[in-house]
N, C-alpha and C positions, 0 to 999 in steps of 0.2 A: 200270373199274368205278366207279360213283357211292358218292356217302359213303352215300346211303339203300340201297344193297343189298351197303354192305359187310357181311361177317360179324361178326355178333356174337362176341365171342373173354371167353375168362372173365375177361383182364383188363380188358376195355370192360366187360362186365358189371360188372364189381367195381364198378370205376369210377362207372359211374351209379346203382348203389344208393349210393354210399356219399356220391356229392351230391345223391341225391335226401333222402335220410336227413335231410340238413344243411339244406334249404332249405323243406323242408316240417316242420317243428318249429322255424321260426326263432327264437322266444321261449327254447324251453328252451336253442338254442344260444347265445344272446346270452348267456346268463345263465353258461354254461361259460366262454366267451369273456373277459366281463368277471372271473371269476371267477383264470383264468388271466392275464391282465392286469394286476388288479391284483398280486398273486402277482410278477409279474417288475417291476413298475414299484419294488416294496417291494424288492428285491432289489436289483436292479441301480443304485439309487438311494445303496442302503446300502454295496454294494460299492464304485462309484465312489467315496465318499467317504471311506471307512474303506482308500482307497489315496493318494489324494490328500491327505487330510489329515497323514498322517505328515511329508510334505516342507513343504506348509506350515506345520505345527505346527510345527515344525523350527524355519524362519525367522522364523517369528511369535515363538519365543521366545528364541533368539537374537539381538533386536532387543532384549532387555534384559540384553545383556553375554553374555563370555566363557562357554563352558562346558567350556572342559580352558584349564590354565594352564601354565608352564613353569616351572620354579625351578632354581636350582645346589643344588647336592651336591657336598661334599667327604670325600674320606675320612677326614683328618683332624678334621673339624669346624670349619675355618677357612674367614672369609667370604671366600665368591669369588662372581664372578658370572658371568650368561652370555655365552659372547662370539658377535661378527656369528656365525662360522663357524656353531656352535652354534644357532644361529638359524635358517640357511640350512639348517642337516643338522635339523632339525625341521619346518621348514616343508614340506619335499619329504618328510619323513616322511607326512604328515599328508596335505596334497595324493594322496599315493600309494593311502594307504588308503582315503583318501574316493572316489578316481577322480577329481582335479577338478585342475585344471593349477594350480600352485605360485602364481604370481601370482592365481588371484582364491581364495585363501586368504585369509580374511577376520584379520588379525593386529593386535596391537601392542606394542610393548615399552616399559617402564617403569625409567629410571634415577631410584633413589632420594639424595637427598642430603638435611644439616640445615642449615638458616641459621635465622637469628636474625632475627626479627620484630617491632617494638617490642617486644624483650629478652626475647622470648618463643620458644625453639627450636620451631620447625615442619617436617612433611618439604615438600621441593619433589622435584617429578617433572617428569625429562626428557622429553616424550613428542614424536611427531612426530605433530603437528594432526592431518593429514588421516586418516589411520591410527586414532587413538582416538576422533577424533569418526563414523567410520564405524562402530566397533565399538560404542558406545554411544549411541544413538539415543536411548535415554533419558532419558539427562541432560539437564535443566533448565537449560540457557547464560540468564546475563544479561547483554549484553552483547553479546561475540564470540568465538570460539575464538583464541587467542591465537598470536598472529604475531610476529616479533622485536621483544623490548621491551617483550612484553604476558604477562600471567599471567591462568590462571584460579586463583581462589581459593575452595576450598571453604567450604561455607555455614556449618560448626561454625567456621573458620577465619577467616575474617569475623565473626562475631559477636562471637568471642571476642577480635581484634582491634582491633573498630570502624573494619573495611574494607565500601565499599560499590563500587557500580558506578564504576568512571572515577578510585578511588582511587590514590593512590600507593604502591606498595609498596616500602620499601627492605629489603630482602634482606642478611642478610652472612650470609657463608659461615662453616660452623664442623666443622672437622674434625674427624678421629677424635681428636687428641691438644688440639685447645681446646674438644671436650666434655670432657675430664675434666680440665682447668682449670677450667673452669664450674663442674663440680660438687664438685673442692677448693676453688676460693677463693671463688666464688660463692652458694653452694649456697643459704643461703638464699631470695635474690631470684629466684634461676633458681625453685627450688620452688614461690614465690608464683606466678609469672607464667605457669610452662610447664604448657603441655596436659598431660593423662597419656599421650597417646600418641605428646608428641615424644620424650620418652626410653627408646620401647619399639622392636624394629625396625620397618622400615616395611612396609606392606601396599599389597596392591592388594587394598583394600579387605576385604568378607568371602571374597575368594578367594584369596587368598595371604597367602604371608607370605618376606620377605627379608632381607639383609645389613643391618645399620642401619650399621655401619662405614663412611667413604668412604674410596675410594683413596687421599685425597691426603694432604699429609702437609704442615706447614709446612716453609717452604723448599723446594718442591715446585716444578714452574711455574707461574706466574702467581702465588705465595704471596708477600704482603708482609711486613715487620715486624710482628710479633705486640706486642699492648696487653697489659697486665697480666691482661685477664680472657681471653687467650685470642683474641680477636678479631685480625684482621688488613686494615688499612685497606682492600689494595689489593683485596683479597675481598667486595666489595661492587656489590650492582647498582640501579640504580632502576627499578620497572618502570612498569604503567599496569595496575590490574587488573580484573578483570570476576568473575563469582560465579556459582558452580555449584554445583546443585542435585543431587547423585546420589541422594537417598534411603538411603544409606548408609553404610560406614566411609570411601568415598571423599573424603566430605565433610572429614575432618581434613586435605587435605593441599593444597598448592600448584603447581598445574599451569603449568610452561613449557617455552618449545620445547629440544631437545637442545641446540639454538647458545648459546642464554643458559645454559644449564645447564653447558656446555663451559665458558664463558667464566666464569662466576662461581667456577668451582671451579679451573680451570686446566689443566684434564687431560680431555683430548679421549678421547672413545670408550674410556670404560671397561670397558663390557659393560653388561648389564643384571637386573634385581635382577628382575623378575618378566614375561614374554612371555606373554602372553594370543592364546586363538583362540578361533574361532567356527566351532564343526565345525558339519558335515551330518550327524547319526547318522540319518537316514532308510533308507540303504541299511546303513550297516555300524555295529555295535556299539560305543560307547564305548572297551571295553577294549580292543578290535580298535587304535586309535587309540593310548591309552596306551603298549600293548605297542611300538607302530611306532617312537613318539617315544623313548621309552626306548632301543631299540637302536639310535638312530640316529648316536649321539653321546654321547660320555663325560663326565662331569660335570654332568648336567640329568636331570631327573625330570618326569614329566609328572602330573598332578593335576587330577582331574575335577570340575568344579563341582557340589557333589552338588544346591543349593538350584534349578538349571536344570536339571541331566541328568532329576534323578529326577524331578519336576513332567513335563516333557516322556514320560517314559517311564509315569509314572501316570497321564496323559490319556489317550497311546494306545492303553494297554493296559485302558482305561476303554471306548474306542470301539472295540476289535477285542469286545469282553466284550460289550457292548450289541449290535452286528450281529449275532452268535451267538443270540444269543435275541432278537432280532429277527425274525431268519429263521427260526429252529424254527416261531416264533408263525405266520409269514405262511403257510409251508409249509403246518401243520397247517390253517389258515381255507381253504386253496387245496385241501386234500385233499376238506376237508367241503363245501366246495362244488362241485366238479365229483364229485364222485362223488353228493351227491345231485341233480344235474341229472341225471347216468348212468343213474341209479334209475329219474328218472321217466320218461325216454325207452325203457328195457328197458320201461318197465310200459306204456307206451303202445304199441310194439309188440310185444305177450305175442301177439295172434293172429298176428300176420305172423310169427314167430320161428317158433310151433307150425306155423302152414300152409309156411314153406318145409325145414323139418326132415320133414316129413309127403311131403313133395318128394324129399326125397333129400339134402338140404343135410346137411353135420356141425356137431356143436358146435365143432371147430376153425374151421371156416370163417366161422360166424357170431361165433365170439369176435374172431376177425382183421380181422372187418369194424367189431368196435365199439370197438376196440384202433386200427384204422388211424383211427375217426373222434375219438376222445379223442386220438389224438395232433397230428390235426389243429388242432382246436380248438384247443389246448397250444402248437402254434405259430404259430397267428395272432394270439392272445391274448399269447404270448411278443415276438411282433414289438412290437405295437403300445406295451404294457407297456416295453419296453426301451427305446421313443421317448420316452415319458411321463418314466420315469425316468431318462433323462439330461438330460431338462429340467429334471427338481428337483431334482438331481444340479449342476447349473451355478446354479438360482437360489440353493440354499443354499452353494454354495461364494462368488458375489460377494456374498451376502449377508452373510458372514461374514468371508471372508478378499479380498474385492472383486478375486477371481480364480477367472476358470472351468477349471473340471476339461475335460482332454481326452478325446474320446471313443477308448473304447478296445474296437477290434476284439472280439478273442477276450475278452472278457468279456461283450460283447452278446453271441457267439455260445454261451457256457454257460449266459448267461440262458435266451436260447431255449431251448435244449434243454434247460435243468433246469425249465422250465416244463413241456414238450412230457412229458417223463418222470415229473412228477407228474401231470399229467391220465391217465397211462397206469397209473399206481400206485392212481389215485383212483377205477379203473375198472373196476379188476379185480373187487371183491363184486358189481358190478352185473351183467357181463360171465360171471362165471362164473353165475348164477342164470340168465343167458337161454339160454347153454348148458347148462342141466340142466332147459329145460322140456321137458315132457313133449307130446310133439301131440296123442296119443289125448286128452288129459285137454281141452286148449284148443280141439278140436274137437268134443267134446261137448258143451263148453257153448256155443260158437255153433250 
């Protein structure tokens, strides 16, 4: 049998009213079309971003330091610090919660000591280069990150010094028992000369705070003969220093590598006074984290950087809050406009609707027909829109974060069909008035 004298069947019927419908009103459909289109380009544009933005946000602002730090706890109230173990049972704490393997755990840890500065006590911190200059992107180096023999010296610490780039800095060490010779027999001169924050404990900066006491103790290892004020010749270093810029309380202190900081005090691997990270809270909750670290290990506490966490968490709860009404808005403009394209096409065909009801047709049958072509509509315009919108979706992510957003499946395909289901929501007052005409009345007046 030929395709001309197949039978007509009522779903080939259906079928070619419901693209004849579409192709001979092409204006009004264009105008659903576009209507529906934009509707999903505004959505799916908003959605990509308001998913992708979290993990970028994330890193973006984790480029400007820690946002959970580590600290000792004793039950006693005596200074202790953290030790490797301690560190390693935090680290995989953290790792575990995040989902993110142990080693690219973005870390670093902080041993604090005091020495004596042109006669002026200062902290110096053992840090290990590679490790805090990854965690701190921010800071302002003049100079170089400091390698064996070299220091970076913070900006308030330099000034207050009159240390510049390429200076020399001679360092003597002063332990917990020749600070308080200092401050018996000395007291005055120390007073004139020391900062207020050498004789407080020492920080990592505005996020922590730690042991000011050091291990070591004269006649310790590496302790020489102690001078009248306390000082101890062989406790001394010279270094080469360079000047750092952090924008903060970072600035009072004296950065060198753990080796020299070993070696000037004498006592190898002490532990450490304050361990900084750089969590992912994208996928899991800050305290989710805290909690992990906490039981991980006895004697450390874990502490959320509130001036990071909360910033990061009131952006995105800024951008989940603006999508929501974003999308109400768009929804509603997409409802009012395919439902009055709906309008006009019921009203242009008021006599075809009367003459095929006057046939034999139901108002079911004809609502179904105008229901299959609003949803049509809904998903062509859905498609295309989804295209649109992942393109502005990638230009505003390299635009801003100079990384594009991936395309993600099953979020096109809700666009679609939350398109597709508003053109059908939108088309319902039009739809049900074509099925409640009346034929006698429509055939009268033709």
């Amino acid at each position: 049998m030929s395709r001309k004298n197949r039978p007509m069947t009522n779903r080939r019927m259906f079928a070619t009213m419901l693209l004849g419908s579409v192709f001979r009103r092409r204006s009004r459909v264009l105008v659903a079309v576009l209507s529906s289109a934009v509707g999903a380009a505004t959505l799916f544009c908003l959605a990509a971003i308001c998913l992708a933005v979290p993990a970028q946000m994330s890193a973006q602002m984790r480029q400007f330091g820690a946002n959970l730090i580590v600290v000792p706890v004793s039950a006693d109230g005596s200074a202790t610090r953290v030790s490797q173990a301690a560190v390693d049972a935090a680290t995989d704490a953290v790792a575990s919660a995040t989902g993110t393997a142990a080693n690219e755990v973005t870390t670093a840890s902080y041993r604090y000591e005091t020495v004596r500065v042109n006669k002026s006590p200062y902290m110096v911190a053992g840090i290990d280069t590679d490790k805090v200059s990854a965690l701190n992107g921010h800071w302002e180096v003049r100079g170089s990150w400091p390698a064996q023999g070299e220091v970076l010296v913070g900006l308030d610490v330099a000034n207050a010094a009159g240390l510049t780039v390429g200076s020399t800095v001679t360092a003597e060490y002063l332990s917990s028992d020749n600070l308080k010779l200092v401050s018996d027999g000395d007291a005055a001169a120390a007073a004139g000369a020391a900062t207020p924050s050498a004789a407080a404990a020492p920080t990592a900066g505005p996020t922590a705070t730690a042991s000011a006491s050091s291990t070591a103790a004269p006649g310790g290892p590496g302790a020489g003969a102690a001078g009248s004020d306390g000082s101890s010749a062989a406790n001394q270093a010279e270094w080469r220093g360079g000047v750092v810029d952090t924008g903060g309380d970072e600035d009072d202190i004296i950065y060198a590598t753990e080796a020299d900081v070993d070696a000037l005090t004498g006592v190898p691997d002490p532990g450490y006074d304050v361990v900084e990270y750089s969590v992912n809270t994208s996928q899991v909750p800050m305290s989710s984290v805290v909690q992990a670290v906490d039981a991980s290990h006895d004697g450390i506490q874990a502490e959320p950087v509130s001036k990071i966490t909360s910033g990061d968490t009131r952006i995105i709860t800024m951008l989940n809050t603006l999508f929501w009404v974003v999308s109400l808005v768009v929804l509603a403009l997409t409802l009012v406009g395919v439902s009055t394209t709906m309008t006009v096409i019921v009203s242009e065909r008021r006599n075809e609707i009367g003459l095929r009801k006057a046939l034999g047709a139901s108002g079911r049958a004809i609502s179904l027909e105008f229901y299959s072509q609003a949803a049509a509509l809904g998903l062509i315009g859905g498609a295309i829109g989804t295209a649109v919108g992942y393109g502005l979706a990638v230009a505003v992510s390299v635009g801003v974060f100079g990384q594009a957003v991936g395309f993600t499946w099953w979020l096109a395909v809700v666009a679609v069909l939350m398109t597709a289901v508003v053109a059908v929501i939108a088309s319902y007052s039009p739809v049900r008035s074509a099925s409640r005409i009346d034929p006698a009345l429509v055939l009268r007046e033709e």
